[in-house]
C-alpha positions in Angstrom: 41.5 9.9 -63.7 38.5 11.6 -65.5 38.0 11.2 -69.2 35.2 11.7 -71.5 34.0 8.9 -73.5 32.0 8.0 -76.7 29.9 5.1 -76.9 28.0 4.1 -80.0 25.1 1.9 -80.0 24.4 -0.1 -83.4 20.6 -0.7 -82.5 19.9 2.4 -82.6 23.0 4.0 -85.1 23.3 6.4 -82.4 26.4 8.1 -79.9 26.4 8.4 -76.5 28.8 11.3 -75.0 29.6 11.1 -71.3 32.5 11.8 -68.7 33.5 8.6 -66.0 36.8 7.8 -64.0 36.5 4.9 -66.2 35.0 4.4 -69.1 35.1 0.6 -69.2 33.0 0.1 -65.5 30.6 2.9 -67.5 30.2 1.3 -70.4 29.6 -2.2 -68.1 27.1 -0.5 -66.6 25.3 1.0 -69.8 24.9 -2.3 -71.1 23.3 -3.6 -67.6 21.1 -1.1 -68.0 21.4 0.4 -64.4 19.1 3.3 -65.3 16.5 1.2 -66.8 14.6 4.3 -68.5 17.3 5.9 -69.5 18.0 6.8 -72.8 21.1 4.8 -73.0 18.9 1.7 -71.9 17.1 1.6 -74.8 20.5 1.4 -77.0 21.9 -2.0 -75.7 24.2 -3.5 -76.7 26.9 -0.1 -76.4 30.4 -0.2 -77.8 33.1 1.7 -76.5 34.3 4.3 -79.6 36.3 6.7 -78.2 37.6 7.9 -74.7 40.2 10.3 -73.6 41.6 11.2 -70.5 41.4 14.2 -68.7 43.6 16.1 -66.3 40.6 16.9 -63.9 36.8 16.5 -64.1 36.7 20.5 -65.1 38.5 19.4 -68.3 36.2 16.6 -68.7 32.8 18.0 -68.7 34.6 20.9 -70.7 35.0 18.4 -73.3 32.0 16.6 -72.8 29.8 19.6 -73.3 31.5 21.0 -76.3 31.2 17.5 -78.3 28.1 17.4 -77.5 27.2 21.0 -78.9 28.8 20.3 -82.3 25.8 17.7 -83.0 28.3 16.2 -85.4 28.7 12.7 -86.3 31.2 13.7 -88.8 33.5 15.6 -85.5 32.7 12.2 -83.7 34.3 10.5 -86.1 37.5 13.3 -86.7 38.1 12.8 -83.1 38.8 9.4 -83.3 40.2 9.9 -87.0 42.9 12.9 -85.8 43.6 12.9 -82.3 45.1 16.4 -83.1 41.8 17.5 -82.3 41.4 16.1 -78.9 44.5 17.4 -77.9 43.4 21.3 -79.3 40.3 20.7 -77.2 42.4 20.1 -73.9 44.5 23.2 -75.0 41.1 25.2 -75.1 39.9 23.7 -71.9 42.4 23.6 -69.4 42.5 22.2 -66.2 41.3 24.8 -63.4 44.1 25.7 -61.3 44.2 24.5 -57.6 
C-alpha cells in the first residue's frame, strides 16, 4: 500500500518528503545510502518522522507534492501534531477512480 513519508535527518536539521509501499525498507535504504550522491546520502543517519498511508500511488504523490510546496517546517510538524490535517489532504486528493 502506498504512503508518503517524512524523514528527518539530525545532521543536517533537515526533512526529507517522499512516497514508498513502505516506508521502513525506504528509510533502510536511505540510511545505506543506495544513491550514494544523493541528497538524502549526505543526511545519514535518517529517522522515520511521519508516514501515512495512501489509498493508491495517485493519492500519494498528491500528497507528496503538496507537502513539499508548503516549504513549511511548521506544517511538517502540524501533520504529525493534528492528524486532522492529513486526513483533509486525502479528502482534497482522492484516489483516481478505476
Amino acid at each position: 500500500m502506498p504512503c508518503v513519508y517524512i524523514l528527518y535527518s539530525t545532521k543536517l536539521d533537515r526533512f526529507y518528503i517522499g512516497a514508498a509501499d513502505d516506508p521502513f525498507s525506504r528509510l533502510q535504504q536511505h540510511n545505506d545510502a543506495i544513491y550514494p550522491g544523493s541528497f538524502s546520502a549526505k543526511g545519514i543517519p535518517w529517522s522515520l518522522f511521519f508516514y501515512s498511508h495512501c489509498i493508491d500511488w495517485h493519492q500519494a504523490l498528491a500528497i507528496e507534492r503538496h507537502i513539499k510546496k508548503m516549504k513549511s517546517r511548521t506544517f511538517i510538524h502540524n501533520l504529525k501534531k493534528f492528524p486532522h490535517i492529513i486526513l483533509r489532504l486525502k479528502h482534497r486528493f482522492p484516489p483516481r477512480a478505476c
